[in-house]
PLY file of the C-alpha trace (Angstrom):
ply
format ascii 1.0
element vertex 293
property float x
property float y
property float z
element edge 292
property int vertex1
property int vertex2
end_header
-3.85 -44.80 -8.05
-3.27 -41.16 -9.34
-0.11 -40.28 -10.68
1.19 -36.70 -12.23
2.59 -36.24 -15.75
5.27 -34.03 -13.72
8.26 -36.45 -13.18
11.93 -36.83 -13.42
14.61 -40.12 -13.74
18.43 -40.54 -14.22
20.23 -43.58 -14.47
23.96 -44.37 -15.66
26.18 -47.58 -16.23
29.13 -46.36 -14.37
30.81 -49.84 -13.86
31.83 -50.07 -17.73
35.40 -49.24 -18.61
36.08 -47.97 -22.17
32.20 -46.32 -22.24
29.52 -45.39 -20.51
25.49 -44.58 -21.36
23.71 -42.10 -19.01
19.40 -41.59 -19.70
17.72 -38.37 -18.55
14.08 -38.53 -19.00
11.59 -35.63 -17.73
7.81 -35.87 -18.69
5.03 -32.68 -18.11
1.68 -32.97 -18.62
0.10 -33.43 -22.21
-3.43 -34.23 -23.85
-1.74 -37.74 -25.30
1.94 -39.49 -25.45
4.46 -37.55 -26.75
8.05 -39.15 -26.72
10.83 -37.17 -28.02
14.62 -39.02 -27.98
17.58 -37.36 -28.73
20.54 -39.83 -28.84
23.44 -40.48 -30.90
22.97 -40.83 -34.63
24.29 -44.66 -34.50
21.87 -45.28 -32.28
19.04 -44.00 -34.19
17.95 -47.67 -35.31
17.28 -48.36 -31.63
14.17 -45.37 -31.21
11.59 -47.81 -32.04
12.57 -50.43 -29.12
12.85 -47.54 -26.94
9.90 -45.89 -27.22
8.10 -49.40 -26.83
9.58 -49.33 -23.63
8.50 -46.15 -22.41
4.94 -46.95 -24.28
4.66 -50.05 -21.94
4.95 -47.94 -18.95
3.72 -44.48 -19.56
0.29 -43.73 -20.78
0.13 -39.94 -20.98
2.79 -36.64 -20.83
5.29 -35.16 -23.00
8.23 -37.44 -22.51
11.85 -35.92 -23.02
13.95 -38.36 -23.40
18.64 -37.83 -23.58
20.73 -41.15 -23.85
24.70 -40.19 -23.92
27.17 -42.18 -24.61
30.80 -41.63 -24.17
33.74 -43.82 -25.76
36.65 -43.71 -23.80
38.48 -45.45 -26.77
40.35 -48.76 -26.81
42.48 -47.94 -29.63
40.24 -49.64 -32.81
39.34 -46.25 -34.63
40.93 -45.28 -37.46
42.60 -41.81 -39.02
41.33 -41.35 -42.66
43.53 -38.37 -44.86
41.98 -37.07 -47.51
45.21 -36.11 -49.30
43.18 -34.70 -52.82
41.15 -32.56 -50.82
43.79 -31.45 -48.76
45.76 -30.51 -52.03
42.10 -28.18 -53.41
42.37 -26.49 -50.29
46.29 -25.76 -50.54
45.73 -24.35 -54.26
43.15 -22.02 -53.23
44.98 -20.77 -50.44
47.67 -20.29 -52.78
45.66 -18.65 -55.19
44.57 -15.98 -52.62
47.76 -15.44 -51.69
48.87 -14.44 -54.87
45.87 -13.09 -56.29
45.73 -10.76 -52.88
48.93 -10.27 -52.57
49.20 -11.21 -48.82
51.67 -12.94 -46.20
52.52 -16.36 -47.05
50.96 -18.58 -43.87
49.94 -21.51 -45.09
50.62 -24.76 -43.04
50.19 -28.28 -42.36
48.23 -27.29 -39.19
45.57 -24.82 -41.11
45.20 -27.22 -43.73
44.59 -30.42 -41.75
41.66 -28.35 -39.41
39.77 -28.09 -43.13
36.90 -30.40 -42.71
36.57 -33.77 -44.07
40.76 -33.38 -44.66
41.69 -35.60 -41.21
38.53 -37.52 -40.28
38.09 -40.73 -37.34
36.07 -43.59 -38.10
34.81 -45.48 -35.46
34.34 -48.93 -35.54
30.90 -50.02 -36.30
29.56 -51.07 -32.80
26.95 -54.25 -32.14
23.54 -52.36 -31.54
21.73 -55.31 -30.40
25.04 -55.25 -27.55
24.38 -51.40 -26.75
20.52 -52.06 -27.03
21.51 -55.05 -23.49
23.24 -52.61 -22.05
20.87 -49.39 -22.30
17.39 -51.06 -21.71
18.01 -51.68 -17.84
19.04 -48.01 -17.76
16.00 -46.92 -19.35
13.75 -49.03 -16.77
15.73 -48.11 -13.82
14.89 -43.84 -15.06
11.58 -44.81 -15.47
11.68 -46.38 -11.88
12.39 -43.15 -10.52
9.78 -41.49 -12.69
7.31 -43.65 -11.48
7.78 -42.97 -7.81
7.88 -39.05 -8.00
4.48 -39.34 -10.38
2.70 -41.70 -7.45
4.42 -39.54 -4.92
2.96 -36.17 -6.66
-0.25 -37.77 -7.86
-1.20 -38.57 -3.76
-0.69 -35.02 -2.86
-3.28 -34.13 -6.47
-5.71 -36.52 -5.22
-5.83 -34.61 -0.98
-6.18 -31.21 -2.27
-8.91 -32.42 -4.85
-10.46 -34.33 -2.52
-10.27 -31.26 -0.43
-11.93 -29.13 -2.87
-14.29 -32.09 -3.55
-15.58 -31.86 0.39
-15.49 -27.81 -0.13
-17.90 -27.89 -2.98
-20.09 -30.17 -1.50
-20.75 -27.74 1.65
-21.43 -25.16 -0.91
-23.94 -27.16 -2.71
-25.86 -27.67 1.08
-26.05 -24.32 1.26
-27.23 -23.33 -2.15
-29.91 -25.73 -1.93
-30.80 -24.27 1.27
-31.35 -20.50 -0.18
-32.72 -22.17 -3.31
-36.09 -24.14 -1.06
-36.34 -20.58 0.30
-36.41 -18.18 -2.74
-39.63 -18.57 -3.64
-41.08 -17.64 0.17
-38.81 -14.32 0.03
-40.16 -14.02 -3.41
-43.79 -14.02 -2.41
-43.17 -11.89 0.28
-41.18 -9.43 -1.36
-44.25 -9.50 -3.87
-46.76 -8.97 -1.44
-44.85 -6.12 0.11
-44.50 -3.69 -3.08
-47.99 -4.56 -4.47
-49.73 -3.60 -0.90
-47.24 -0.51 -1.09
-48.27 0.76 -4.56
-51.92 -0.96 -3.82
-52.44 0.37 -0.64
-56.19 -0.14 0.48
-57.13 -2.65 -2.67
-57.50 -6.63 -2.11
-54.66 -8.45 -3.38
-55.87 -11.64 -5.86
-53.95 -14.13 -4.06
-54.77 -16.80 -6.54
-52.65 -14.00 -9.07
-49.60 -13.63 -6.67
-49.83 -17.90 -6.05
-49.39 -18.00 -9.80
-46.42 -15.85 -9.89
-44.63 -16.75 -7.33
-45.39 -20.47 -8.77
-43.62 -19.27 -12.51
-40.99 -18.12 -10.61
-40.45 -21.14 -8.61
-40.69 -23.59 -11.69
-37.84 -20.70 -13.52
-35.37 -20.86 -10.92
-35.99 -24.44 -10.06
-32.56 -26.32 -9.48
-33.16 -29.83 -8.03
-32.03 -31.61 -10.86
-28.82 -29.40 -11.48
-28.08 -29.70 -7.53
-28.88 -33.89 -8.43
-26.28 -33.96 -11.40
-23.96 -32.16 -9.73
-23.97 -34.25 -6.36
-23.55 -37.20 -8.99
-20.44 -36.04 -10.55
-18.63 -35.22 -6.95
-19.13 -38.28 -5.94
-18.23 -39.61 -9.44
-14.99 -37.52 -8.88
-14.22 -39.50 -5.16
-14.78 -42.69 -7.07
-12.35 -42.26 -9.89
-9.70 -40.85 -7.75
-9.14 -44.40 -6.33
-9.32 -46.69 -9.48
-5.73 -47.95 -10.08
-5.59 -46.85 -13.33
-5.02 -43.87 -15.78
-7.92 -41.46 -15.02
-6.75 -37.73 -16.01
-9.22 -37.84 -19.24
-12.31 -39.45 -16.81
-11.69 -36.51 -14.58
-11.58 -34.19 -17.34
-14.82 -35.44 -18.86
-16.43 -35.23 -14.99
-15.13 -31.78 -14.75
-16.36 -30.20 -18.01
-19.99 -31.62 -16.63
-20.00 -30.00 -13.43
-19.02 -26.60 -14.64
-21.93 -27.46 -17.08
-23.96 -27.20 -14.00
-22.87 -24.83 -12.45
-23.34 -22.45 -15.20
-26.84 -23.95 -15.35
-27.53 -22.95 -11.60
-25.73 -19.80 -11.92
-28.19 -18.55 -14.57
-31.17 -18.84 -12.50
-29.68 -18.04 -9.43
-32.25 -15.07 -8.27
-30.87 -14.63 -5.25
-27.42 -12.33 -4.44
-26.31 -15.48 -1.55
-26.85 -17.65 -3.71
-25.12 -16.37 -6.80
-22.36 -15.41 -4.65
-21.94 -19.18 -3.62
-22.26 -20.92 -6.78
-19.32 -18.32 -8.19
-17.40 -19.68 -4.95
-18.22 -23.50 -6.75
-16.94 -22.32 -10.37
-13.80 -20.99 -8.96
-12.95 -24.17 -7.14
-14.29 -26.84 -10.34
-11.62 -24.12 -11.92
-8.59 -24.75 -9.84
-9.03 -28.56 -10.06
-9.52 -28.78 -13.94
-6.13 -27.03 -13.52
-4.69 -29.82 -11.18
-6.72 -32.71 -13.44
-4.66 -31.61 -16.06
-1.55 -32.75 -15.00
-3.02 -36.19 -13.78
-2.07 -39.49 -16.36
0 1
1 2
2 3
3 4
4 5
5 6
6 7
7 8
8 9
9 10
10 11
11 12
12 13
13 14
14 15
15 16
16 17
17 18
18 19
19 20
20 21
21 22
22 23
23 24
24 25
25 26
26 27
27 28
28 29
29 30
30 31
31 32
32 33
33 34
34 35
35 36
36 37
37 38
38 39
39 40
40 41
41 42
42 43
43 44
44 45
45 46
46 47
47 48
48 49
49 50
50 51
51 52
52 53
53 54
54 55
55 56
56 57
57 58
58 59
59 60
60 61
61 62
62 63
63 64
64 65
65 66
66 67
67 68
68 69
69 70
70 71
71 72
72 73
73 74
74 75
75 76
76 77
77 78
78 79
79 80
80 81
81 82
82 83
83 84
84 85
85 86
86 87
87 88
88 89
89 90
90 91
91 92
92 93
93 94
94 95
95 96
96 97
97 98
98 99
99 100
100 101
101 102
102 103
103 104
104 105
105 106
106 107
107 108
108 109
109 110
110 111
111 112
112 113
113 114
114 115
115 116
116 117
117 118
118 119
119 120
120 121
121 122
122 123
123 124
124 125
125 126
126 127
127 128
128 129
129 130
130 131
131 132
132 133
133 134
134 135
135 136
136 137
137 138
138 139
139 140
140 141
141 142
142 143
143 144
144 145
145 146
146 147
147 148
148 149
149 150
150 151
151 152
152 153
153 154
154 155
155 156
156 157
157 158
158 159
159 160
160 161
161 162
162 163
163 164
164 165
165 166
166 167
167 168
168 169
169 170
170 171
171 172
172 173
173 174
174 175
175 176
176 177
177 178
178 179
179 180
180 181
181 182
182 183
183 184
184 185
185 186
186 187
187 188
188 189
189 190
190 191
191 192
192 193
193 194
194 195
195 196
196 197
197 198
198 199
199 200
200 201
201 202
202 203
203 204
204 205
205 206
206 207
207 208
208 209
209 210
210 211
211 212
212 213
213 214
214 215
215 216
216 217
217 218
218 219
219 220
220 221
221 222
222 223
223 224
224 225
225 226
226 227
227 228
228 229
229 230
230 231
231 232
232 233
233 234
234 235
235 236
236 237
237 238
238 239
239 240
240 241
241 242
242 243
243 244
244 245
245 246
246 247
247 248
248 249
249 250
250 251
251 252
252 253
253 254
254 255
255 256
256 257
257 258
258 259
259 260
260 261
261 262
262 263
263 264
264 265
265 266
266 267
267 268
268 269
269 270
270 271
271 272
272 273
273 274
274 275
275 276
276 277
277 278
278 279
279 280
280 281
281 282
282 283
283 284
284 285
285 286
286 287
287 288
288 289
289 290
290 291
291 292
């Protein structure tokens, strides 16, 4: 089964009353796994379960991942006041005052927005108890991430197939021009030596000979062989149900080989002009095989 890196899931615990968790995760193609999580910092403990469970379903892509959480409070946290600090920061205000020679403002207000003055510690919470309650959120995103890769990855797999069928028809014809070269060759031989030999017997055993090196240069049987191999190597692999992307990487680097092979002794204008038709479609689907897990 085919599936794209391209994907998207969103899930949220909106039953719970005094907080609530909500995962986005987005994923776009990549070379390997990537998983980046940004979450709150006392949650941080929890990254290594949560990329196991991402791990377990996900085998390639760069993987975003946001977990929220928002405390509606219940009353337990508790006010801290630095009272020393808040008396440094009254002195120095002081100090400019008088030193500056300014408008006395200083008040309880200013003082207490001073960092670290008037601070809120929150309870420490039960991570194995938020670990419960985020896990089935995580699975349900990936859910949805896993339906809009298959979904995507089908449409990948028609147009390639597509393009598959399209080089294929290309190949029949190459092959075609390619039995005949030689034959246009010979004539084309015959022709300009009885035109600048006009009236002298042609050594036929001479032209059979050069026409022959040509033949054996701009032989392509085995290229057109290879190449037939790795199309239908391609059909095969698009319907294994498993991760394939790097397969049909590996199949596509080989059959541009080829092409480029065929391309350089291409003799003939038809025939060059067809295999360039081949390397521009093996060129849009490496592009679509790249965004294939």
């Amino acid at each position: 089964m085919i599936k794209s890196m391209t994907s998207f899931g969103r899930a949220q615990n909106e039953d719970e009353l005094n907080s609530c968790f909500s995962i986005e995760m987005k994923s776009v193609n990549h070379r390997y796994l990537d998983i980046n999580i940004r979450m709150p910092r006392n949650m941080l403990s929890l990254e290594e379960k949560i990329r196991n469970i991402i791990s377990k379903r996900l085998n390639r892509g760069k993987v975003d991942v946001f977990i929220n959480y928002k405390n509606y409070g219940n009353g337990t946290g508790k006010i801290n006041l630095n009272m020393n600090l808040a008396k440094e920061y009254y002195e120095c205000l002081r100090q400019i005052q008088s030193e500056l020679n300014i408008i006395d403002d200083i008040s309880v207000s200013k003082i207490a927005k001073f960092p670290e003055v008037i601070t809120l510690e929150e309870p420490q919470e039960d991570l194995d108890i938020i670990f419960n309650k985020i896990s089935p959120l995580i699975e349900s995103a990936l859910n949805l991430m896993e339906e809009m890769r298959i979904r995507e990855g089908e449409k990948l797999k028609d147009d390639i197939l597509l393009k598959v069928n399209t080089i294929e028809g290309l190949v029949e014809e190459i092959e075609k021009v390619a039995d005949n070269v030689p034959k246009v060759y010979k004539k084309k031989l015959e022709e300009r030596l009885d035109e600048l030999l006009s009236g002298v017997d042609l050594d036929e055993s001479r032209i059979a000979l050069e026409v022959a090196v040509l033949a054996d240069k701009a032989a392509i049987d085995e290229e057109i062989t290879r190449l037939r191999s790795h199309l239908s190597q391609m059909k095969s692999t698009l319907d294994l149900n498993e991760s394939v992307g790097r397969k049909l990487d590996f199949i596509i680097q080989e059959m541009n080989r080829e092409a480029n092979t065929i391309a350089s002794k291409s003799t003939d204008i038809s025939m060059t002009n067809k295999i360039i038709e081949v390397k521009n479609i093996i060129e849009k689907i490496r592009e679509q095989v790249q965004n294939i897990e």
